[in-house]
MDTraj code that builds the backbone (N, CA, C; nanometers):
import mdtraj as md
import numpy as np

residues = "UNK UNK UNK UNK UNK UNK UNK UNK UNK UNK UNK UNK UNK UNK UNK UNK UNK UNK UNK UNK UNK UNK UNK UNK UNK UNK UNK UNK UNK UNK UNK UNK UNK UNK UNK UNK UNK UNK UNK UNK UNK UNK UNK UNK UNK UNK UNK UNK UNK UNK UNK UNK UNK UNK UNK UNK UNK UNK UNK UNK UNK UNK UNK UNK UNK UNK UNK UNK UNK UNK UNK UNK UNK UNK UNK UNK UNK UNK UNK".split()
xyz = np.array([
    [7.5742, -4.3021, -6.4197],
    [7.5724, -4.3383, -6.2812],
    [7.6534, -4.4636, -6.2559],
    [7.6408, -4.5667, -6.3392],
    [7.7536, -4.6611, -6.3165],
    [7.9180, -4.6225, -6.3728],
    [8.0016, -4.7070, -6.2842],
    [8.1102, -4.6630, -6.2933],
    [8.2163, -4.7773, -6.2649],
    [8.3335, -4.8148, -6.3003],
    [8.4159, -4.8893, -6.3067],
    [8.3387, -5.0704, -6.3581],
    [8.3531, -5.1292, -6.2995],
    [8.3174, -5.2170, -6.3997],
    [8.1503, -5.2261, -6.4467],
    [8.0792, -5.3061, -6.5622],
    [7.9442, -5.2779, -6.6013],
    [7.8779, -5.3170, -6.4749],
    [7.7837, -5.2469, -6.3984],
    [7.7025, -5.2570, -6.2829],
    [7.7060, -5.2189, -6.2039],
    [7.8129, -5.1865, -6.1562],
    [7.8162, -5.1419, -6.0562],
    [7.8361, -4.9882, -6.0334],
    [7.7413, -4.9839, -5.9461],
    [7.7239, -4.8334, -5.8770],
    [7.8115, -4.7337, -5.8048],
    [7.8272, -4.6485, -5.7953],
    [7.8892, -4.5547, -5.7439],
    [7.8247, -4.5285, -5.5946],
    [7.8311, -4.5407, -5.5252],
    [7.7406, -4.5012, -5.3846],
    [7.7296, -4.3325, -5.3788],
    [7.8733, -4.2606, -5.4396],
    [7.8221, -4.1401, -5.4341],
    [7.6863, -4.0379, -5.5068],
    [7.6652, -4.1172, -5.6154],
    [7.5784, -4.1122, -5.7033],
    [7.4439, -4.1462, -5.6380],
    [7.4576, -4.3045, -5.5836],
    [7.3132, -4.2957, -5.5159],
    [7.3242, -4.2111, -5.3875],
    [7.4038, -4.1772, -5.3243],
    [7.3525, -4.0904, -5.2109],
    [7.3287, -3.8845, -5.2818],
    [7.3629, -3.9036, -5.3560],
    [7.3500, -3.7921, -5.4385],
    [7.1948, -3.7750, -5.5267],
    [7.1641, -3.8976, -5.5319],
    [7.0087, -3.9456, -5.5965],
    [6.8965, -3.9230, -5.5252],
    [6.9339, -4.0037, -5.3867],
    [6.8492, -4.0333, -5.2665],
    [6.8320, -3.8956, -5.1897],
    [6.9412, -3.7747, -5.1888],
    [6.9368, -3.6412, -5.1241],
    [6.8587, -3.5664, -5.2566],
    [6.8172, -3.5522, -5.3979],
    [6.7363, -3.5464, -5.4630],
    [6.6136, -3.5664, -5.4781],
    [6.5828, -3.6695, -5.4349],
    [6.4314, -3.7403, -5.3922],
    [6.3688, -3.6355, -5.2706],
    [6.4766, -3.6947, -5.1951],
    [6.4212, -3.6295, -5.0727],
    [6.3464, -3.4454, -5.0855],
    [6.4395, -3.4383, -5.1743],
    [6.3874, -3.2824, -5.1170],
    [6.2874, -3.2482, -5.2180],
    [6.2504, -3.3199, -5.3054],
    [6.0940, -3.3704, -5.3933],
    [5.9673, -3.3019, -5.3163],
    [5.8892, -3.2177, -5.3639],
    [5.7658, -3.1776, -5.2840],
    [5.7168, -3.3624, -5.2457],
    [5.6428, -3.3322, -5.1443],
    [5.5628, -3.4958, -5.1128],
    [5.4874, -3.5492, -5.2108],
    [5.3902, -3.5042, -5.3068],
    [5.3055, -3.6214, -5.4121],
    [5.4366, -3.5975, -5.5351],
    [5.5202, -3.5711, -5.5458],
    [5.6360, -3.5801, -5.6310],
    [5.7051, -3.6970, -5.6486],
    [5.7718, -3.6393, -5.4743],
    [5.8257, -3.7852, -5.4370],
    [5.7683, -3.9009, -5.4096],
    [5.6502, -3.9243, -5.3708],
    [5.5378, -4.0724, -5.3699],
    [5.5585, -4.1048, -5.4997],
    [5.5008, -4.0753, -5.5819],
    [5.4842, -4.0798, -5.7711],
    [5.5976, -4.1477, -5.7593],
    [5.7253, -4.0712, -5.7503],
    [5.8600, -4.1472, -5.7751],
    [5.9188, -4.2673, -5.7213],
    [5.8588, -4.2423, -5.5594],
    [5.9073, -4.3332, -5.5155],
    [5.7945, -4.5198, -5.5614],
    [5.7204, -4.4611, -5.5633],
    [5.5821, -4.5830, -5.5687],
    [5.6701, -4.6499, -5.7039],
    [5.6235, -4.5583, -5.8590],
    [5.6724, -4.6101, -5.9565],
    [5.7966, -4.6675, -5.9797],
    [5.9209, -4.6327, -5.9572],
    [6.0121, -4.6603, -5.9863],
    [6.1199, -4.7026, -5.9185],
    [6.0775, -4.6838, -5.7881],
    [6.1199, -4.7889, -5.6501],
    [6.0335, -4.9279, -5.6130],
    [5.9285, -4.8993, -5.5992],
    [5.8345, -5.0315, -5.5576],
    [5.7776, -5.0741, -5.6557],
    [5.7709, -5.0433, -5.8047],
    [5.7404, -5.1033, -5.8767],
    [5.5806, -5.0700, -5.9089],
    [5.5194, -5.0160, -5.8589],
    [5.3936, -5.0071, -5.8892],
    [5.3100, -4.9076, -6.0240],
    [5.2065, -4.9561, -6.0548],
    [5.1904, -4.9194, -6.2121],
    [5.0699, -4.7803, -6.1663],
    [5.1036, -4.7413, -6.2806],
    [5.0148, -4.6215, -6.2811],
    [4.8966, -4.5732, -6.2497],
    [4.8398, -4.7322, -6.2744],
    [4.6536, -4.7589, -6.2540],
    [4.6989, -4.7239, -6.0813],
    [4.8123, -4.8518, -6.0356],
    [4.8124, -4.8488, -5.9073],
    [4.8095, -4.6977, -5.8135],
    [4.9326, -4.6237, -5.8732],
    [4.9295, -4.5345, -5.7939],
    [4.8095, -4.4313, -5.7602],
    [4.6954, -4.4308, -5.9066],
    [4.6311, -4.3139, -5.9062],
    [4.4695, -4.3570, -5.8058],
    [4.5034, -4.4807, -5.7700],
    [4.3805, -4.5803, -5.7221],
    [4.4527, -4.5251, -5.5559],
    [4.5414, -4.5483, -5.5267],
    [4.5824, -4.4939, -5.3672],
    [4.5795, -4.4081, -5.3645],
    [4.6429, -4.3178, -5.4478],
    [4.6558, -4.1602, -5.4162],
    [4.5285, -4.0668, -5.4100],
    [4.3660, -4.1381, -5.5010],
    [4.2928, -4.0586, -5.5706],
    [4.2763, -3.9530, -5.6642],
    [4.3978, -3.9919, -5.7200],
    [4.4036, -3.8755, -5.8448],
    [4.3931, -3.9545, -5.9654],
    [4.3867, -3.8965, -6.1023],
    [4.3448, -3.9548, -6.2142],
    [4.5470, -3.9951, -6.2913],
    [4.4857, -4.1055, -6.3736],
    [4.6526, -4.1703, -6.4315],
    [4.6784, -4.0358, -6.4627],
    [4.6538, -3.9423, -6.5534],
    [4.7397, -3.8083, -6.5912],
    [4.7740, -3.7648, -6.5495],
    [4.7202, -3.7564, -6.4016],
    [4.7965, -3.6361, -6.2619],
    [4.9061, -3.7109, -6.2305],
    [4.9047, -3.8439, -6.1748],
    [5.0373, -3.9742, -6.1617],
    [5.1276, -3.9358, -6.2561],
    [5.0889, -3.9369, -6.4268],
    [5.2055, -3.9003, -6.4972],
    [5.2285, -3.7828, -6.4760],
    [5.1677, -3.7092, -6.4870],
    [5.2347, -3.5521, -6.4383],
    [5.3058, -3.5274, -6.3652],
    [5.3118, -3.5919, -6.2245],
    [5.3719, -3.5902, -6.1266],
    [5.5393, -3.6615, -6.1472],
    [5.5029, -3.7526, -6.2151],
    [5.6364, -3.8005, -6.2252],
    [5.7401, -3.7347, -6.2974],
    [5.6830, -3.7028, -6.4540],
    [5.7451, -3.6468, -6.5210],
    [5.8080, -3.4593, -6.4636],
    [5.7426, -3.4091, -6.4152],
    [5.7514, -3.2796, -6.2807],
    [5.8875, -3.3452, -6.2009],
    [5.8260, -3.4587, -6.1410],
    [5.9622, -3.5019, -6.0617],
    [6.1074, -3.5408, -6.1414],
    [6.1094, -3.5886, -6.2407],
    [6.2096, -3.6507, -6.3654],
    [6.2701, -3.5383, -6.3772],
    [6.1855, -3.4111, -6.4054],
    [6.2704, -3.2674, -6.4596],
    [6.3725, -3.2518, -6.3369],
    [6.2995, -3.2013, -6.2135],
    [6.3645, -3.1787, -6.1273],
    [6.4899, -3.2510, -6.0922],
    [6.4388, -3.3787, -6.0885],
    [6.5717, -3.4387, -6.0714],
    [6.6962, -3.4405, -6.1895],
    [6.6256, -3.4541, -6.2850],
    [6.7468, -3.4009, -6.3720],
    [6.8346, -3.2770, -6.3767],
    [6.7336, -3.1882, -6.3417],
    [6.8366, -3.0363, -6.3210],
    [6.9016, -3.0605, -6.1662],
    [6.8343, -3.1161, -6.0601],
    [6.9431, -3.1302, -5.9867],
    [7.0476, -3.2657, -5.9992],
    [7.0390, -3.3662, -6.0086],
    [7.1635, -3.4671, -6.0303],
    [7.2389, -3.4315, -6.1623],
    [7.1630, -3.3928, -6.3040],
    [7.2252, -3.4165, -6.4304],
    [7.1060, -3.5183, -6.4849],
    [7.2004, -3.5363, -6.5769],
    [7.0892, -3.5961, -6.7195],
    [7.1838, -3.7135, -6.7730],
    [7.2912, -3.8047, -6.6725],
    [7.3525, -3.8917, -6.6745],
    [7.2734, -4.0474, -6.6902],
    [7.1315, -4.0173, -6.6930],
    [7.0574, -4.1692, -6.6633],
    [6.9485, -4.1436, -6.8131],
    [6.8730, -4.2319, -6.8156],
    [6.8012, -4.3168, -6.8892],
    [6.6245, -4.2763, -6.8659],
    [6.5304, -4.2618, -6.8990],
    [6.3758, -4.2410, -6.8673],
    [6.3779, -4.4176, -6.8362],
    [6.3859, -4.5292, -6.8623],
    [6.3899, -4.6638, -6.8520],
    [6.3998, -4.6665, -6.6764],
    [6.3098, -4.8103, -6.6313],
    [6.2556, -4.8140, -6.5101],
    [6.3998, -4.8879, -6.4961],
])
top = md.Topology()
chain = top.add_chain()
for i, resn in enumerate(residues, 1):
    res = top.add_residue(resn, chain, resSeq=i)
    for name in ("N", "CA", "C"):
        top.add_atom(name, md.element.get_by_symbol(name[0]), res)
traj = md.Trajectory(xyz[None], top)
């Protein structure tokens, strides 16, 4: 996803990321977006959402696939 010098982003990539997300069933995309956008930890998410930490990981990792078969497998599991 980065491209020309170290750091910097491609915008096509993130708008290519961000149209990925989006089309995420909804507790897919929360999971994704909570964890790895806002930073919030696992305890956190499964305490708002009411589901147990395994369903949170489930969800994410569900979402990770998806997004990998749709963007590619160009990135990292690393937050």
């Amino acid at each position: 996803m980065l491209s020309g010098e170290q750091g910097q982003v491609d915008v096509d990539d993130v708008l290519m990321v961000q149209q990925a997300v989006s089309t995420l069933p909804p507790e897919l995309r929360e999971a994704v977006l909570l964890y790895y956008f806002s930073g919030w930890s696992v305890e956190e998410i499964a305490t708002l959402t009411g589901v147990s930490r395994s369903t949170v990981w489930r969800r994410i990792r569900r979402a990770l696939g998806r997004l990998r078969s749709s963007v590619g497998s160009g990135g990292t599991d690393d937050r």
